[in-house]
C-alpha positions as CSV (number, residue, x, y, z in Angstrom):
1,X,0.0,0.0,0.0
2,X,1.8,3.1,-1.3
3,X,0.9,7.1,0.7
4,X,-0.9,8.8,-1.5
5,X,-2.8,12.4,-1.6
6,X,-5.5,13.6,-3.8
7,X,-5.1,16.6,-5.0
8,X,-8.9,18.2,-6.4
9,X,-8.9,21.5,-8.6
10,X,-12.5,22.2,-7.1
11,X,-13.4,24.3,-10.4
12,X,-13.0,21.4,-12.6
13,X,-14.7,19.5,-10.2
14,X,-17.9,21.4,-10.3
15,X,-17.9,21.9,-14.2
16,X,-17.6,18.5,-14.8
17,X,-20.6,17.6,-12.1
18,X,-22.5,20.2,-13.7
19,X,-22.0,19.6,-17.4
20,X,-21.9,16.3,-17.9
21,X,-23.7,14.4,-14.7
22,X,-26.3,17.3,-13.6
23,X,-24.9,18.9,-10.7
24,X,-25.5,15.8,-8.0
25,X,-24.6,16.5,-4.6
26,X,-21.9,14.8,-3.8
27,X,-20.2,13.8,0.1
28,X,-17.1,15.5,-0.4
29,X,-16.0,13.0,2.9
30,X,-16.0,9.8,0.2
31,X,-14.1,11.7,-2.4
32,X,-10.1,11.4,-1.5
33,X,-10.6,7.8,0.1
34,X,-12.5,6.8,-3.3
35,X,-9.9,8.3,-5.1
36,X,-7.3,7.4,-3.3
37,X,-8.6,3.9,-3.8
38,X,-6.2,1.1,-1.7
39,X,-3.8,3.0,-0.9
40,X,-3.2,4.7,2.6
41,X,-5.1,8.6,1.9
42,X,-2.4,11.2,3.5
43,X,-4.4,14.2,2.7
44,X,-7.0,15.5,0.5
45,X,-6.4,19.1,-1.1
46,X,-9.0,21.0,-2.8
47,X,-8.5,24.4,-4.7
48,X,-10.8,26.4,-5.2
49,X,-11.3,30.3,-5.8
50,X,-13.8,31.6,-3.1
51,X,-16.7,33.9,-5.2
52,X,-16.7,37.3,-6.4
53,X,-16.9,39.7,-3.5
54,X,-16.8,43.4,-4.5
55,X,-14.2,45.2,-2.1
56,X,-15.8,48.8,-1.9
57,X,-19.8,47.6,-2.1
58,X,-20.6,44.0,-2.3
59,X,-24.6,43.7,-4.2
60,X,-26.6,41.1,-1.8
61,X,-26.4,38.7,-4.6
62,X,-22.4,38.8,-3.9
63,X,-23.1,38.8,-0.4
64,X,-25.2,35.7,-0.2
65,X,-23.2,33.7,-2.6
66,X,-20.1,34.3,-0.3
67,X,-21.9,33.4,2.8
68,X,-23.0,30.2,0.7
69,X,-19.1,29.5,-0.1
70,X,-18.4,30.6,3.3
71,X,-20.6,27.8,5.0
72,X,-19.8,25.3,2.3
73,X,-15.6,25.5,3.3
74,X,-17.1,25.3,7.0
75,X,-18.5,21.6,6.4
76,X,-15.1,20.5,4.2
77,X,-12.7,22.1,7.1
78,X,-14.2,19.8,9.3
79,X,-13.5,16.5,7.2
80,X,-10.8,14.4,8.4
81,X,-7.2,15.0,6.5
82,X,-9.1,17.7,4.4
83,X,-7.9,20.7,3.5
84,X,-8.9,23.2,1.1
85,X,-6.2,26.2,-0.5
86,X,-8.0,29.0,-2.1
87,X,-7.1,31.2,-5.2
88,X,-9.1,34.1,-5.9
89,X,-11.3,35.3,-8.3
90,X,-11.3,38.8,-10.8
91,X,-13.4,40.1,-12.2
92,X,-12.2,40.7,-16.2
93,X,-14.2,42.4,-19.2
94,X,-14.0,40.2,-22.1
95,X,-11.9,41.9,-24.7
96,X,-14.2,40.0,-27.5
97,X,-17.5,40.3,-26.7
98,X,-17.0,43.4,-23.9
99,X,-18.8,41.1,-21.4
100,X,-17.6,40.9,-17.1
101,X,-16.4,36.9,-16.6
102,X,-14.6,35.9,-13.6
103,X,-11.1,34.4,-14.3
104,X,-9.5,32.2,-11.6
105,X,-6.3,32.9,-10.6
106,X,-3.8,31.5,-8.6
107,X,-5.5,28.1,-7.9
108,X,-3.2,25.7,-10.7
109,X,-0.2,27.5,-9.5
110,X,-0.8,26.6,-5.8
111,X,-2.2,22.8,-7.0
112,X,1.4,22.8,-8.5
113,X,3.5,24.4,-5.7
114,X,1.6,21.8,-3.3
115,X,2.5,18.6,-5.4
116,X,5.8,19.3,-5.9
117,X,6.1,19.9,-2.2
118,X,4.5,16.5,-1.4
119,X,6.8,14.7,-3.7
120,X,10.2,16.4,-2.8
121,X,9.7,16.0,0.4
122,X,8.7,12.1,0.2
123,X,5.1,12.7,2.0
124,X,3.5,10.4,-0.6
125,X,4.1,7.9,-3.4
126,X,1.4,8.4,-5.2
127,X,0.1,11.6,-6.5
128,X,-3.9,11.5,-7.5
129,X,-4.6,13.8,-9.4
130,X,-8.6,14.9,-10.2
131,X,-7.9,18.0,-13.1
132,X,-8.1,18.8,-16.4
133,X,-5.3,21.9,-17.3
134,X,-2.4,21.3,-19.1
135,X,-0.4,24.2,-17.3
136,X,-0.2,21.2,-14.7
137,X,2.0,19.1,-17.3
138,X,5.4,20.8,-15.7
139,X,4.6,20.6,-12.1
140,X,3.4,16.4,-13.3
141,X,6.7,15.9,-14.8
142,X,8.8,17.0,-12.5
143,X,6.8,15.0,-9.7
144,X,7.2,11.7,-11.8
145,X,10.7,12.5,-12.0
146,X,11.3,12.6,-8.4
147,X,9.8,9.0,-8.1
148,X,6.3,9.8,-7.5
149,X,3.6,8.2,-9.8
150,X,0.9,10.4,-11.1
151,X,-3.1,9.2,-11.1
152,X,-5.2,11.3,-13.5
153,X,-9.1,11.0,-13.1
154,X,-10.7,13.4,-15.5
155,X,-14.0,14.2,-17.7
156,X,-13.9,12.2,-21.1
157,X,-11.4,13.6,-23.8
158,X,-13.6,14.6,-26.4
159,X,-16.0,17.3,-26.1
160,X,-19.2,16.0,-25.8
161,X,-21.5,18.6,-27.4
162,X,-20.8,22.0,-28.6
163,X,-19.9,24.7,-26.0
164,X,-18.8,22.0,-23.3
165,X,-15.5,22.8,-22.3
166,X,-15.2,20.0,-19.8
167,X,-12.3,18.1,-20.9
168,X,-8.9,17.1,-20.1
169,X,-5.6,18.7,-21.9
170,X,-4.0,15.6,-24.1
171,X,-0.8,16.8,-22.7
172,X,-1.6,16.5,-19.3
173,X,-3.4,13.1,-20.3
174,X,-0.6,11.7,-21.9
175,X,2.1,13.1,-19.3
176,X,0.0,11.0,-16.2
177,X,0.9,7.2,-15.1
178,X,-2.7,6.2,-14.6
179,X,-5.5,7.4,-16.3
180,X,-9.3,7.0,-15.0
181,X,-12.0,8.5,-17.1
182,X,-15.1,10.0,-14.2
183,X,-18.0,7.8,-14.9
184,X,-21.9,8.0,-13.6
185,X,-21.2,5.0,-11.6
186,X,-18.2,6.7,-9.7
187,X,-20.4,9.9,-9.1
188,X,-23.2,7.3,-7.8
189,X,-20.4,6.2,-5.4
190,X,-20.2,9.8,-4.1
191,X,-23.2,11.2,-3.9
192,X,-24.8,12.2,-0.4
């Protein structure tokens, strides 16, 4: 039985449940151990960019989605060998279409920083891995060159229907030991 930590980007997480299995609650408790699957869970990470939040005058709509977020990162810091590590989130107009979107930021850097950490420093043997974004593929690397084999589970690789972007990056496919497509009957496994 080799140490192993699951390492969730919590974004592609809740595209994926919301595109392509209609957003199912799931016990967040069952995921790193399901993941994880025989082998001895160190830790679960799971990064994620808190809401929008104005900083000079938040609308109520900001407020009460924050408070949501808020009470929803109450419940997972209460999980055993749970922890979550936040990015933010910006508010950007879209140069295109001259929309406001939300752009994460910070959260694949710190998913990086953190796995690299885990494998230098020989906490695990295992690295699982539940993401989609190829700017992962140099932080993977590196990881399976210091000994550390690298898990993948991830939405399928083609794009199911137009305007789904939930997908995995063939480089960070191909870069992974292990590769586990995330099927209904592993969301069935997790739900509440």
């Amino acid at each position: 039985m080799a140490r192993a930590s699951v390492f969730i980007d919590g974004g592609y997480l809740k595209a994926l449940l919301k595109t392509l299995f209609g957003e199912p609650r799931i016990d967040f408790g069952k995921i790193g151990p399901y993941l994880a699957g025989t082998d001895e869970l160190v830790r679960t990470y799971y990064f994620y960019a808190p809401p929008y939040k104005s900083p000079h005058r938040p609308t109520k709509e900001e407020l009460e989605r924050y408070q949501r977020y808020e009470s929803f990162v109450t419940s997972l810091r209460r999980l055993p060998r749970f922890q979550i590590i936040e990015g933010s989130l910006k508010k950007r107009r879209c140069s295109t279409c001259n929309a406001m979107n939300f752009v994460q930021k910070g959260v694949d850097v710190k998913l990086a920083i953190e796995l690299l950490v885990q494998a230098q420093t020989r906490h695990i043997e295992r690295a699982v891995l539940l993401a989609g974004d190829g700017d992962l593929v140099p932080a993977v690397a590196e990881t399976k060159r210091l000994g550390v084999q690298v898990i993948l589970w991830h939405a399928r690789r083609a794009v199911p229907a137009p305007g789904v972007r939930v997908t995995v990056d063939d480089s960070l496919w191909s870069q992974c030991d292990e590769r586990h497509e995330i099927t209904l009957d592993d969301i069935s496994a997790l739900r509440l």
